[in-house]
N, C-alpha and C positions, 0 to 999 in steps of 0.2 A: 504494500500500500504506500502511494508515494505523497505525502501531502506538501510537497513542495522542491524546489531546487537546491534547498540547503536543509530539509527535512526530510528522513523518510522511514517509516518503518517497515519490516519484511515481513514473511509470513514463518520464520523461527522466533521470531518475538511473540508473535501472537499465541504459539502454541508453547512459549515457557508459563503467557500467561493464562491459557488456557488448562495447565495443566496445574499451576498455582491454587488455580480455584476447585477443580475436581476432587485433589488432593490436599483440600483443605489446608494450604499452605500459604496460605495469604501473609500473615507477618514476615515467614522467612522471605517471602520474595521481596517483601515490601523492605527488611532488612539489606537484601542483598541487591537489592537498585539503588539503596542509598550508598551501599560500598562501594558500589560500581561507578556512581556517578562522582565518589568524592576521588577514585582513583583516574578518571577521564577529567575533571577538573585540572588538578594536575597534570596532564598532559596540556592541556586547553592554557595555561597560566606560560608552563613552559614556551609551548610555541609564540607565543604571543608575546613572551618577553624575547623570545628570539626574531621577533619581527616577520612571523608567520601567520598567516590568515585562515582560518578555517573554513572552508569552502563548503562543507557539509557533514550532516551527522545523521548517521543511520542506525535507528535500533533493531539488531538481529541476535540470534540464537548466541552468540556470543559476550552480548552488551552491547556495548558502543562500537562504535566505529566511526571514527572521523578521519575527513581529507583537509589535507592542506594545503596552501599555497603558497612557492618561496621553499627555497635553496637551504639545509643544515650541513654543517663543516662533520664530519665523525665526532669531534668534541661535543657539539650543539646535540647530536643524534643521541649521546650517553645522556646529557645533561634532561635530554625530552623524555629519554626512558626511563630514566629514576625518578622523572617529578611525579609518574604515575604510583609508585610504589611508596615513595615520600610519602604523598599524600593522605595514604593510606593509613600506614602507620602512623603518622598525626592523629587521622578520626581513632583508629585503635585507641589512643592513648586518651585522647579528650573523653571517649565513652564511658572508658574503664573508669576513669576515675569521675565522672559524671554520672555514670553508675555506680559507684561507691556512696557517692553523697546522697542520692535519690531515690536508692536500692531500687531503682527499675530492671528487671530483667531482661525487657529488649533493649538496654543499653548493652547490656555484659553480652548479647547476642552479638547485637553492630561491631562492638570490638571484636568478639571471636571472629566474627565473620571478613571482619576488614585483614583482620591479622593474614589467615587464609590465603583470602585473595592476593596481600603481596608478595607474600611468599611464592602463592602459587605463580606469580607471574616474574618473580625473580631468577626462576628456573631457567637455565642454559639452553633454553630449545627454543626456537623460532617459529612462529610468532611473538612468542612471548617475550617482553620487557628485557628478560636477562638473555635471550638469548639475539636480543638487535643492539642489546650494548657490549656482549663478546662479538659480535661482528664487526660493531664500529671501535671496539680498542686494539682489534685486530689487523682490521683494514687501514688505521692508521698506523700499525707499526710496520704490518708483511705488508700490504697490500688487497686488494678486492679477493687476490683468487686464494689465496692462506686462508682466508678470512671465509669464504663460502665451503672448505673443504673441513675448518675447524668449526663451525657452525650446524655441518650435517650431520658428522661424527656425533658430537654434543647433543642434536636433535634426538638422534638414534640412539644416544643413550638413555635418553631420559627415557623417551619411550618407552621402551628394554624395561627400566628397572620400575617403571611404574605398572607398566602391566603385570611385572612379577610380583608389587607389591601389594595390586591389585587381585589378582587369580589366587594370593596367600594369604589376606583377609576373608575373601568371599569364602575360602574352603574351609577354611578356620575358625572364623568367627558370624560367617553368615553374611557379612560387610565387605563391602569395595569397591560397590558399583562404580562411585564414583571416581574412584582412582582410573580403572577399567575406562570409562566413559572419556577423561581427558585422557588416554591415548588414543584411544582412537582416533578421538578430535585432532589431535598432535598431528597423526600418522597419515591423517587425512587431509590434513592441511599442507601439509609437508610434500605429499604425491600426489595427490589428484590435481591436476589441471584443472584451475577454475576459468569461467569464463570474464572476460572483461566485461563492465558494463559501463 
């Protein structure tokens, strides 16, 4: 669904929130849009302080997604990829302890839940945060092609040991989907040929 040139949301958003509601999961979604938006903020500050425009934001299966417009040096590209995780860890900490004073529970959620997400997005694998700022501290020292060969290794790793850590919860304890679930996502994004749009 496109409701605009610089807005638009897909049909994997509608079926996270479709399934929010099914599953009676409305807080945590509503928990983990606010993590998502406070770590895409920071992306949003970053590029902006770097003299970057944001041309569009699109919500799909993944969260956010934004484009931009304007040129980042590899320096600028690490400083854009941490202000997502930055960012995060901030709300984490502001919750925590704003949950401590107020003893609300979906406070001490939003922190777990923001914790998480930076983490998870810290991770050496590509797309993710940490794995666009070992390709831009790479590409600045080897070069571009160093840099895409130590990025797929890394990718493929993470993969690797998440699915194993996934397939040994699930067996073990019943738990893992979700482990299981971001590789594939990973392994999918990593190989499949997407189309332009």
């Amino acid at each position: 669904m496109n409701t605009g040139s610089r807005f638009a949301v897909d049909g994997g958003f509608l079926i996270i929130v479709a399934a929010a509601v099914v599953f009676d999961a409305g807080r945590l979604f509503c928990v983990t849009l606010i993590a998502t938006a406070a770590h895409e903020l920071g992306h949003y500050l970053a590029l902006r302080f770097k003299g970057c425009s944001v041309t569009r934001l699109r919500l799909c299966l993944t969260g956010f997604d934004m484009t931009y417009s304007g040129a980042l040096s590899y320096r600028d590209e690490i400083f854009s990829a941490a202000a997502g995780p930055a960012a995060g860890l901030a709300l984490m900490a502001i919750a925590a302890v704003a949950g401590g004073y107020m003893r609300v529970p979906a406070l001490f959620e939003l922190a777990a839940v923001s914790a998480l997400l930076s983490i998870f997005n810290l991770l050496p694998a590509y797309p993710m945060d940490g794995g666009r700022m070992l390709y831009a501290f790479i590409a600045l020292r080897s070069g571009e092609r160093a840099a895409d060969r130590m990025v797929c290794v890394s990718t493929c790793a993470v993969i690797l040991l998440t699915l194993i850590l996934g397939a040994n919860a699930l067996l073990r304890y019943g738990r893992g989907f979700m482990l299981i679930a971001a590789a594939v996502w990973l392994a999918a994004y990593r190989f499949i040929p997407r189309r332009s749009r």
